[in-house]
C-alpha positions as CSV (number, residue, x, y, z in Angstrom):
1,X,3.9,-11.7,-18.3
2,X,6.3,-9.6,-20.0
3,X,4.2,-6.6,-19.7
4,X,4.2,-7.2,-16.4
5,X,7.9,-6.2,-16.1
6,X,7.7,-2.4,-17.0
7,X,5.2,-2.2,-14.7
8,X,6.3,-3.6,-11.8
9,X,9.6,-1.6,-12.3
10,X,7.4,1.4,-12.1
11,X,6.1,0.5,-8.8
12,X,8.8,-0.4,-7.2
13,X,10.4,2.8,-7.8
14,X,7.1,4.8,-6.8
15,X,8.0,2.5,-3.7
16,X,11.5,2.9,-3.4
17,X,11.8,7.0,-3.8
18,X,8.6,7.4,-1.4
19,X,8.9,4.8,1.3
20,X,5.5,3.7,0.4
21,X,2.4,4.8,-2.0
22,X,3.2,2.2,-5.1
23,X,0.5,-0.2,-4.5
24,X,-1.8,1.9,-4.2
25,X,-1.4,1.8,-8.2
26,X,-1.8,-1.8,-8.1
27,X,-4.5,-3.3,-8.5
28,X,-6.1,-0.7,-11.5
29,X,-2.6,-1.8,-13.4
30,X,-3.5,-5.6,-13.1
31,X,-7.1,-4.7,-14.0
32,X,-6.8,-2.8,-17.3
33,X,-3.6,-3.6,-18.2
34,X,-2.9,-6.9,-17.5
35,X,-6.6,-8.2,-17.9
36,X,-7.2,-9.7,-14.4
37,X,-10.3,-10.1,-12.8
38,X,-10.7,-7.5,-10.2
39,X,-10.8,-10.3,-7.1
40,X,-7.9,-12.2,-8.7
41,X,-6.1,-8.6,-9.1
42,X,-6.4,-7.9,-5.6
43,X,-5.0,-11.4,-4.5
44,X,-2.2,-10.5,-6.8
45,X,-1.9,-7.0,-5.5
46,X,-1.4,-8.9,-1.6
47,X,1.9,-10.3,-3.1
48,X,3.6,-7.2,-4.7
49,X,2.7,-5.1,-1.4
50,X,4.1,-7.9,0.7
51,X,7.3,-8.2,-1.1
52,X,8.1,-4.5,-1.3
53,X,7.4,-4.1,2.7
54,X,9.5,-6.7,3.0
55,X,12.0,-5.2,0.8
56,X,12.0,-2.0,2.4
57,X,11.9,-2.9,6.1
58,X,14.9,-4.4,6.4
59,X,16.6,-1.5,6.0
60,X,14.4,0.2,8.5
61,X,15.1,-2.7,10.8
62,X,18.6,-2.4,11.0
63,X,18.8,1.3,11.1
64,X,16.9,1.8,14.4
65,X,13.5,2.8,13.0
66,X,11.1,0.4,13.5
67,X,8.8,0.6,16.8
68,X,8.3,-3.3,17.3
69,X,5.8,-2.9,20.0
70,X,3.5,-0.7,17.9
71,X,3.4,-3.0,14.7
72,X,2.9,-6.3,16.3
73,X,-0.1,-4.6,18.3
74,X,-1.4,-2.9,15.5
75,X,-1.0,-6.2,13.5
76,X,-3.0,-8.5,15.9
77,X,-5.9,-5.3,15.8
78,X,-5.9,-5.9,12.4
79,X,-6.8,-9.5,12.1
80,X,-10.5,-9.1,12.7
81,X,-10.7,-6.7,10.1
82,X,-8.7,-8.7,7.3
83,X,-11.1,-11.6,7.4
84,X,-14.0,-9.0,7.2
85,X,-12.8,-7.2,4.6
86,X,-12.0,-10.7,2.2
87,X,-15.6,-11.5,3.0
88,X,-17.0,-8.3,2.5
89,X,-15.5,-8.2,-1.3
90,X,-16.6,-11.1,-2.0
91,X,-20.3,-10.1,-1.7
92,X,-19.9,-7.4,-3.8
93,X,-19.4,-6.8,-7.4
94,X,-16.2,-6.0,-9.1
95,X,-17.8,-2.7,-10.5
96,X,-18.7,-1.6,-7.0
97,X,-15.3,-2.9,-5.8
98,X,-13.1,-0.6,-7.9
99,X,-15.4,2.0,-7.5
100,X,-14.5,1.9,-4.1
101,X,-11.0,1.5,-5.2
102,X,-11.5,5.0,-7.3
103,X,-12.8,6.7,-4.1
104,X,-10.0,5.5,-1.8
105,X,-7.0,6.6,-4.4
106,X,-8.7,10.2,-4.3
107,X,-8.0,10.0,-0.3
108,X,-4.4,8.7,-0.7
109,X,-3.6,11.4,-3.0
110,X,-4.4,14.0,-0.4
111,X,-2.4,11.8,2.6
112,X,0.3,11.6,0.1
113,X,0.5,15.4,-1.1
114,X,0.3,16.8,2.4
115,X,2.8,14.2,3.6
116,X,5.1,15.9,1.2
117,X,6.3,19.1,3.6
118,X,6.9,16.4,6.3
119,X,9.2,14.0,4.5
120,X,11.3,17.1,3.7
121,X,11.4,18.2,7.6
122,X,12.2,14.5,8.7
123,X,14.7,14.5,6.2
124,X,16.6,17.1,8.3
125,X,16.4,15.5,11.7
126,X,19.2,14.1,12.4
127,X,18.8,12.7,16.0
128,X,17.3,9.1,15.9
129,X,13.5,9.5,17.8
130,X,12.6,7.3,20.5
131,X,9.2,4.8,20.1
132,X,6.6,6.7,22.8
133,X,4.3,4.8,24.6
134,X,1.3,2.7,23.0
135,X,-1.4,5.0,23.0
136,X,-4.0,1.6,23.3
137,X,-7.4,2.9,23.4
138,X,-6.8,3.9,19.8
139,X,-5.2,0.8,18.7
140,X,-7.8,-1.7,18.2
141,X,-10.1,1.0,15.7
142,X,-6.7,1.8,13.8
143,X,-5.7,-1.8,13.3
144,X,-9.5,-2.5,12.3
145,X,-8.9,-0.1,10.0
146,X,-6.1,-1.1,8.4
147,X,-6.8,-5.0,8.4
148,X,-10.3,-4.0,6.4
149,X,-8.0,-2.0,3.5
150,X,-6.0,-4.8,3.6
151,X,-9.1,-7.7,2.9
152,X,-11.7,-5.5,1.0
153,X,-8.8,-3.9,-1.4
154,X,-6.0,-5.9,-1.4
155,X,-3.0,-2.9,-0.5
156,X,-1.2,-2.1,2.3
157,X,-2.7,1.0,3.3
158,X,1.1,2.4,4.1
159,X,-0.1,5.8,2.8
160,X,-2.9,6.1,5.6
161,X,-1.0,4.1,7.7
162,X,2.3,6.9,8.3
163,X,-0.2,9.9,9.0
164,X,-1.9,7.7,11.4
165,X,0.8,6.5,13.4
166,X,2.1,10.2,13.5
167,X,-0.9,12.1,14.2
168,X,-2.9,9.5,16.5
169,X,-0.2,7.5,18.0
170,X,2.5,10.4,18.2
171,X,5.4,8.3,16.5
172,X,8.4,10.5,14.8
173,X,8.0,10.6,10.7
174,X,11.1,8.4,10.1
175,X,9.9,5.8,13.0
176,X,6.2,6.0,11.6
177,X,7.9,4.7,7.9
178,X,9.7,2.2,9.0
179,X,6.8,0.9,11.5
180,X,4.2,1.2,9.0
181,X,6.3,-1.3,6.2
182,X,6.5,-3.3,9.1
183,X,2.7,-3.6,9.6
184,X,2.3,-3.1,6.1
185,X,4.2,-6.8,5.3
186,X,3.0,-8.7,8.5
187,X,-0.9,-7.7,7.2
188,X,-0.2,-8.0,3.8
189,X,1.5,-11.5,4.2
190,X,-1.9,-12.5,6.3
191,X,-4.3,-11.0,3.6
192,X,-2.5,-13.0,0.8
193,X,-3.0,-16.4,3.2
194,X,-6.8,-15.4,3.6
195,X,-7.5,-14.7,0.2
196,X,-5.8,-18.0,-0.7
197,X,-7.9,-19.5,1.8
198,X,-11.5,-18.1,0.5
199,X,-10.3,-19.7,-2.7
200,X,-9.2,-16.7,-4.5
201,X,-7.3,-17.4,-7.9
202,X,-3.7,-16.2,-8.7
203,X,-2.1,-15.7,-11.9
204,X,1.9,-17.1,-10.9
205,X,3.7,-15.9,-13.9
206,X,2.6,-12.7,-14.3
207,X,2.4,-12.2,-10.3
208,X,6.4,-13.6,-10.1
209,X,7.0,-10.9,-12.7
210,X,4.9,-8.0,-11.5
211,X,6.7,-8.5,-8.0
212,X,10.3,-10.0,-8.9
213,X,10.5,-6.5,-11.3
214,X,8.9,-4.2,-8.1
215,X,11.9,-5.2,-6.1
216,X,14.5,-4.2,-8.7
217,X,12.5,-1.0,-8.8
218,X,12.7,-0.8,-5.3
219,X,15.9,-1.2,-4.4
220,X,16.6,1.1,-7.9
221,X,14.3,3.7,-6.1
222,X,16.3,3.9,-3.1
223,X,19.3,4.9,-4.6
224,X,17.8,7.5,-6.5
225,X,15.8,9.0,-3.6
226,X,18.6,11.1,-2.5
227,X,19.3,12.9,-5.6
228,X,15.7,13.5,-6.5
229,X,14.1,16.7,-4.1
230,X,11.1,14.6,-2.4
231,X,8.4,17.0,-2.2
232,X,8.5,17.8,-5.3
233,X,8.1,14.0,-6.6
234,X,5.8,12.8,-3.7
235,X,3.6,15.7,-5.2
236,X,3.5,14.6,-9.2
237,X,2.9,11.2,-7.5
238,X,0.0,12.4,-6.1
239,X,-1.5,13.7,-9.3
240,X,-0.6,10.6,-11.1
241,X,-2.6,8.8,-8.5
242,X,-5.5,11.7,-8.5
243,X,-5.5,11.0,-12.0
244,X,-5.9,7.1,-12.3
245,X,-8.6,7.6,-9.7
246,X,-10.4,10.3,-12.1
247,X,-10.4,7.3,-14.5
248,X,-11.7,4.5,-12.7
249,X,-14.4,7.2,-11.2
250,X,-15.6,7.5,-15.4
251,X,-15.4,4.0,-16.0
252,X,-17.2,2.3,-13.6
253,X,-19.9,5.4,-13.8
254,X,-20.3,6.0,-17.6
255,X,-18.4,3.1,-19.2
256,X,-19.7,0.0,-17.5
257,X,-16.6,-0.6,-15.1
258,X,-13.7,-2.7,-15.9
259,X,-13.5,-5.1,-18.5
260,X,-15.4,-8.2,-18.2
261,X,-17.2,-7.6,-15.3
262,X,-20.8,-5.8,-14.7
């Protein structure tokens, strides 16, 4: 449990300085760190996720930059895909699963890194955008997409979910953050009471840690988000991630996956 603390500091301010990305670090911390099994670790993951969304969009909320319409659609898409992805991992092994896990991290590194030259531009804009239009032909395949993450991996997907909602659904980068912690908690919150529900395990102590010490690290992380330039750290964030994935990629392939599971 007391390891859990450091750690959980170090998400939430991956979390706090980015807007988003830190879980994505998750569930390989719980796994060879902390010793979980990789099911339990994702059920534990659910909780951090959903406490630093919740931690973040507040502040969103109140600032204007939340498109309501867009997350409570995207979060009813995603229903259908939460209870398929709980299902889906529990037919499969936990080497296979964090394989997967490995595979997925490699893709958020790239949305994260190419992110970086955008976060910098939105940081300019001063004039609050306006919420376009749902664009709903495309919402029930995004909010599949996003409910599977959620169920097969245990994260909130925020660092696919921002390009999506600015690329597909043509939200401004500031409204796309605050929407996407916004979907991020609602999913996450459902995911937890899914997993729960399939009779998934959870460690309490070390869970209250790993999240209690997130939010400190979170709220830490957004004060020190201004005086930090943001492409430069969203972009070492993306190699640290590129690098834990390289990791789990040699584990489960040469050294028999993580501990205590085949």
């Amino acid at each position: 449990m007391l390891a859990a603390l450091p750690l959980g500091l170090a998400l939430g301010l991956a979390v706090g300085t980015l807007g988003g990305g830190g879980s994505v670090l998750a569930v390989p911390l719980l796994v060879y760190v902390l010793g979980q099994p990789v099911q339990e670790a994702t059920t534990a993951s659910l909780v951090v996720v959903a406490a630093g969304a919740l931690t973040g969009v507040f502040g969103h909320a109140r600032a204007g930059r939340v498109c309501w319409r867009h997350a409570a659609v995207l979060t009813l898409a995603a229903l259908p895909g939460i209870v398929a992805g709980t299902i889906l991992s529990e037919a499969i092994s936990g080497r296979a699963l964090m394989g997967a896990f490995a595979v997925l991290m490699l893709v958020a590194a790239v949305a994260i890194w190419r992110t970086a030259g955008g976060r910098r531009a939105a940081a300019g804009d001063c004039a609050l955008p306006v919420c376009p239009p749902l664009r709903l032909p495309l919402v029930p395949f995004t909010g599949a997409g996003i409910g599977l993450l959620t169920g097969f991996l245990g994260i909130g997907g925020g660092f696919l979910i921002v390009p999506t909602l600015v690329m597909a659904l043509a939200l401004a980068m500031r409204l796309a953050v605050g929407t996407s912690l916004a979907i991020v908690a609602a999913t996450s919150v459902i995911g937890l009471m899914t997993h729960l529900g399939a009779g998934r395990e959870l460690d309490v102590p070390v869970t209250a840690a790993l999240t209690g010490a997130c939010i400190a690290g979170a709220l830490a992380g957004a004060t020190l988000a201004g005086r930090i330039p943001q492409e430069r750290l969203t972009r070492g964030f993306a190699l640290v991630i590129s690098g834990v994935a390289g990791y789990l990629l040699v584990s489960v392939t040469f050294l028999g996956g993580p501990p205590g599971v085949s």
